[in-house]
TORGUSE-104724 format. One line per 10 residues: their letters; for each residue y, z, x of C-alpha. Coordinates in steps of 0.25 Angstrom, whole numbers, plus 5000, padded with zeros to 4 digits. Example, Ala and Ser with C-alpha at 12.3 -4.5 7.8 and 13.67 -1.06 7.14 Angstrom:
as = 4982:5031:5049; 4996:5029:5055
//
This chain:
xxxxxxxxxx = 5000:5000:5000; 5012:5003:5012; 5008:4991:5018; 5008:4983:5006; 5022:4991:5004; 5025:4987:5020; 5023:4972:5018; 5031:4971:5005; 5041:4978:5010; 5041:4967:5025
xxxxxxxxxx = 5040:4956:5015; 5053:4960:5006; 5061:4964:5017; 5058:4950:5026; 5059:4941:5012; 5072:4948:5006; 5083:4942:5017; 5076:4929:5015; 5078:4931:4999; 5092:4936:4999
xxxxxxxxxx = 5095:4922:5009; 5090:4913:4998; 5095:4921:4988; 5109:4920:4993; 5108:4907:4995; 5103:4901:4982; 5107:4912:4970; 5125:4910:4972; 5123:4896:4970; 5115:4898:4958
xxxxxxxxxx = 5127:4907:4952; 5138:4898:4956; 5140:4884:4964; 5155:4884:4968; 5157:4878:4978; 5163:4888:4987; 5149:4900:4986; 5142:4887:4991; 5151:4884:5000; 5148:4900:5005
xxxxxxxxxx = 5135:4899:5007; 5132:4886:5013; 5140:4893:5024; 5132:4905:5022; 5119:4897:5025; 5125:4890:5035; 5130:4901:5042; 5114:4908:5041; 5108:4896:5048; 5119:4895:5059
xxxxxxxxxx = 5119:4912:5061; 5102:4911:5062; 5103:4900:5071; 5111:4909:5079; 5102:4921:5077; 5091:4912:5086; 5099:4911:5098; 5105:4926:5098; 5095:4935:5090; 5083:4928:5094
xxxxxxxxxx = 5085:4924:5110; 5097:4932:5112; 5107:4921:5112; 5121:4920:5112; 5128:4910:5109; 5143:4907:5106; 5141:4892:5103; 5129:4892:5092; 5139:4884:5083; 5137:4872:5094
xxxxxxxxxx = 5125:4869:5088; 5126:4868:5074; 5142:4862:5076; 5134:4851:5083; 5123:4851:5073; 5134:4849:5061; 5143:4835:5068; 5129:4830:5072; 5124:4832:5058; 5137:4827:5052
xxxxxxxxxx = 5138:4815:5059; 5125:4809:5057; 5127:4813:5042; 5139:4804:5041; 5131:4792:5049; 5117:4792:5044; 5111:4795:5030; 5106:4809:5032; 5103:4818:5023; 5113:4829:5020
xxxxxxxxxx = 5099:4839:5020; 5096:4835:5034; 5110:4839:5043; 5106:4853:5045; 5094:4846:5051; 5101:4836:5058; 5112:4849:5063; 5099:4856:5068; 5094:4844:5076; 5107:4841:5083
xxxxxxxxxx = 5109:4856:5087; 5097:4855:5093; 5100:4843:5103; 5113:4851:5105; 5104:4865:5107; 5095:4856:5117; 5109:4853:5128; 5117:4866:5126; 5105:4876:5124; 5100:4869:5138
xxxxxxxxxx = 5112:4875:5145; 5115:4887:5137; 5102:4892:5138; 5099:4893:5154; 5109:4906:5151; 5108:4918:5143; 5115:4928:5139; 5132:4927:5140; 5130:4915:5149; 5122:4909:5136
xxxxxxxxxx = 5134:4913:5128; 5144:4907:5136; 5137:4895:5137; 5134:4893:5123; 5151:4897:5122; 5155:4885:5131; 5144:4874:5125; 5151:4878:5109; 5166:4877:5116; 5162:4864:5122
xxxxxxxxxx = 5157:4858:5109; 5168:4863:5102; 5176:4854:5111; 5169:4843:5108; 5172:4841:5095; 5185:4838:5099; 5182:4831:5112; 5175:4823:5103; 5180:4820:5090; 5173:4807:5088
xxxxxxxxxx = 5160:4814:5086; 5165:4828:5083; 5176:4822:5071; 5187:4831:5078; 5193:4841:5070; 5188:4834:5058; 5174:4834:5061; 5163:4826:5055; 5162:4828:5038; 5153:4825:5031
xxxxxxxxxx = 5149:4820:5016; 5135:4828:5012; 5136:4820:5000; 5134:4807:5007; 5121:4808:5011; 5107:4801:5005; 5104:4809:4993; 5091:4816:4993; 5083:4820:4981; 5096:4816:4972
xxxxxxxxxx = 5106:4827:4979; 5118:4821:4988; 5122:4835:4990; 5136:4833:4986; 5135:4845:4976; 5138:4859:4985; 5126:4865:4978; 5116:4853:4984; 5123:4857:4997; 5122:4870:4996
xxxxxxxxxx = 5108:4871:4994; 5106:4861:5005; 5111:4872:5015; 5104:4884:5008; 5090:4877:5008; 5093:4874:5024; 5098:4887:5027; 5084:4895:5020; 5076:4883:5026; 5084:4887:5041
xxxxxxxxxx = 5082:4901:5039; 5068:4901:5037; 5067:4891:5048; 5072:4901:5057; 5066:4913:5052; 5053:4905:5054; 5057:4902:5069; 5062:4917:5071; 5049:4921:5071; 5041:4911:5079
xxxxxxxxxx = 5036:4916:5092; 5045:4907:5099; 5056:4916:5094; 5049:4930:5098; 5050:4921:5114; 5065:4921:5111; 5067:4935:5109; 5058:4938:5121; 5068:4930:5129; 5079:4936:5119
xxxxxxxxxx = 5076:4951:5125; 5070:4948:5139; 5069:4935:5145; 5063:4938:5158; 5052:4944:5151; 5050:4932:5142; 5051:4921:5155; 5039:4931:5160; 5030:4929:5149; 5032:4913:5150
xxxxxxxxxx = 5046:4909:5142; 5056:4904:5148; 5070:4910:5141; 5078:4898:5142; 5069:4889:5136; 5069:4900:5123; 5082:4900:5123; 5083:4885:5124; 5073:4882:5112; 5081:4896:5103
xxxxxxxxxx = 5095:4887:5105; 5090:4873:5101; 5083:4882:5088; 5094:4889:5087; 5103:4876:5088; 5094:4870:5078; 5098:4879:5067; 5112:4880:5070; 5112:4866:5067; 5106:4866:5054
xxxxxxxxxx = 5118:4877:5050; 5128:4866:5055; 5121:4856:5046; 5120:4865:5032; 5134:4868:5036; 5138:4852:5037; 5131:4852:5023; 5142:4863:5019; 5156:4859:5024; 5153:4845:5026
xxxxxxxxxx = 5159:4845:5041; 5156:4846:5054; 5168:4852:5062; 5174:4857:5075; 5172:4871:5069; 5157:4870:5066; 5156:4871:5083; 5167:4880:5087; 5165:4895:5091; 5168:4901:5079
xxxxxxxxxx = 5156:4895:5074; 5148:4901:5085; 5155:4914:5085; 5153:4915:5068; 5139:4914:5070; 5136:4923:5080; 5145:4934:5072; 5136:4932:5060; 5121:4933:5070; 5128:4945:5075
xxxxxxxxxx = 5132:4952:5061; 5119:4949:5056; 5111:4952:5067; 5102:4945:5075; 5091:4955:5076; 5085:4950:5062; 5083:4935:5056; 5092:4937:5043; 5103:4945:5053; 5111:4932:5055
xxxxxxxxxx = 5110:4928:5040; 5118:4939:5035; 5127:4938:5048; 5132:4923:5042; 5132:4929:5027; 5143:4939:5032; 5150:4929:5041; 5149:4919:5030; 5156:4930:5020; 5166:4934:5030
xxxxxxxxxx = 5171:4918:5034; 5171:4914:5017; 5174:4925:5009; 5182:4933:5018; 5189:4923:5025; 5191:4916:5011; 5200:4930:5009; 5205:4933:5022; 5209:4926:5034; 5203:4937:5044
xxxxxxxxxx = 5190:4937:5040; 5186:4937:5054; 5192:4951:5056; 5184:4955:5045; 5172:4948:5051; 5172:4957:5063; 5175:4970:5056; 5162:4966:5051; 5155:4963:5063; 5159:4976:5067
xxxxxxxxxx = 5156:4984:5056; 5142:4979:5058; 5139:4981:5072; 5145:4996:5071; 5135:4999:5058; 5124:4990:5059; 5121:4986:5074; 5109:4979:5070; 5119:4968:5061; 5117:4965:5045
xxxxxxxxxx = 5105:4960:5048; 5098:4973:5054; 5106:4981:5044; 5100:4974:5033; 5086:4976:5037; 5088:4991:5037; 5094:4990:5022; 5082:4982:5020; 5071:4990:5027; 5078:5004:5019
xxxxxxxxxx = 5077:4997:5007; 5062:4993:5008; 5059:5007:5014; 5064:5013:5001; 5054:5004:4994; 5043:5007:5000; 5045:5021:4999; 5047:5019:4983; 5034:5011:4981; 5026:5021:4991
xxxxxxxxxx = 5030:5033:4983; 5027:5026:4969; 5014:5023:4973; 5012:5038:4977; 5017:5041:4964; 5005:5034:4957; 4996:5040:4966; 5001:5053:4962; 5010:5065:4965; 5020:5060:4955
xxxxxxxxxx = 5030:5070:4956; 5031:5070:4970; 5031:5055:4974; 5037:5052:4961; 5049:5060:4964; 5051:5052:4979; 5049:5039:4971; 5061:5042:4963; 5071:5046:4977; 5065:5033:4984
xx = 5072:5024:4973; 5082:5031:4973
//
């Protein structure tokens, strides 16, 4: 019976973050379809696929990078200009944004990786300024301060929906964020991952045992690169332009704000670290110009209470809540066995 109470408890407490992301996905829509709520949360499931793509670099290999946004910046013109010249399917640029990230990962990661630590950073600091430049040193490719819009209704139709409609959009992007989500969850827990976080907490050990550390990192940046890509394309789908911004630091700094609010010791940390960011750029800055302020008083209030972020923070709630449970459905079960006064009394306190 406690291990069947042990399981269920697992089970609920690994399948409920996954419910409440579906769930706050798909139920606003279903209320209201004004255009600004969709607008909202196609950032916000942008903003989950761009901070867990970052949560590969710094949480699992220990990574840290100031110019993530490099590889969906790139992912997003590469994506928008074969849109505008070949008759792609609007489904496909978040795949197309992955793949171009990934010949991108393959040049940069070469050189960023054969460093770790601060070095790694300012690396990774110096290839984002230098793309940055680029767009202006090239305008031909880049579109200038105009960048490269796009038409998403102008693409073939498939299965009768031209996705000029902001819902057919919007749905686009949620079914590809849950479907990156998952595929990153999936890859999280392959073994190749556990090699990452030996290299992650002691490299020379890992070199011992027959990995080489650079060639982890290597392979963690073009994964990492990958998905960053895809949040560049569900976020083409959304604005509809791929601009100067879409590379800059800011990007790459909002990012790394959000993995480090959520937390990167658990997989749903980073999730609610681009929820709040997402609520703090939107809704506050929709109200106040100094949202960022706010932002950081935050950010401190949560590295002075919960040290472990949102995303620990919330596994304790969880795991409280759970506990209380378990303890209610122990002590009703005692009180069919008998002793109904005594454990009947310590079933009422537990609930309440």
């Amino acid at each position: 019976m406690l291990s069947f109470l042990t399981n269920s408890r697992t089970a609920l407490r690994q399948a409920l973050p996954w419910l409440l992301l579906v769930a706050g996905l798909a139920l606003p829509p279903l209320f209201t379809s004004q255009s600004w709520l969709l607008a909202y949360l196609a950032q916000t499931a942008t903003m989950i696929v761009f901070a867990l793509s970052f949560n590969l670099l710094l949480g699992e290999t220990g990574l840290l990078s100031f110019g993530h946004a490099v590889y969906a910046g790139l992912g997003v013109y590469a994506a928008a200009q074969i849109f505008n010249q070949y008759p792609v399917p609007l489904p496909l640029l978040p795949l197309i944004g992955g793949v171009s990230a990934v010949l991108a990962a393959v040049v940069f990661g070469f050189f960023s990786t054969r460093r770790v630590s601060t070095t790694f950073a300012m690396i990774t600091l110096a290839i984002g300024e230098l793309v940055a430049a680029a767009v202006w040193l090239v305008p031909g490719w880049f579109g200038g301060e105009g960048g490269v819009p796009i038409d998403q209704a102008s693409g073939p139709v498939i299965f009768g929906l031209n996705f000029g409609p902001s819902i057919q959009a919007y749905v686009l992007i949620a079914g590809w964020c849950v479907l990156a989500c998952i595929a990153m969850f999936v890859f999280s827990r392959m073994p190749f991952v556990r090699v990452a976080n030996a290299v992650r907490d002691n490299p020379v050990r890992a070199a011992a045992i027959g990995f080489d550390p650079r060639r982890v990192r290597f392979a963690m940046v073009i994964v990492a690169a990958f998905f960053a890509g895809v949040a560049g394309g569900l976020g083409l789908i959304n604005v509809e332009l791929a601009s100067a911004e879409g590379v800059g630091l800011a990007r790459s700094g909002s990012v790394l704000i959000a993995a480090v609010i959520g937390g990167t010791a658990e997989f749903f940390g980073p999730v609610l670290g681009a929820v709040v960011l997402t609520f703090f750029s939107l809704a506050v800055g929709s109200v106040s110009l100094v949202w960022v302020a706010y932002l950081g008083l935050f950010f401190v209030w949560v590295a002075v209470v919960a040290p472990k972020a949102l995303g620990g923070l919330y596994c304790c709630m969880i795991a409280r809540r759970l506990r209380g449970y378990r303890v209610c459905i122990v002590r009703r079960w005692r009180v069919d066995a008998g002793d109904h006064h005594r454990y009947g009394t310590r079933l009422c306190a537990a609930v309440r």
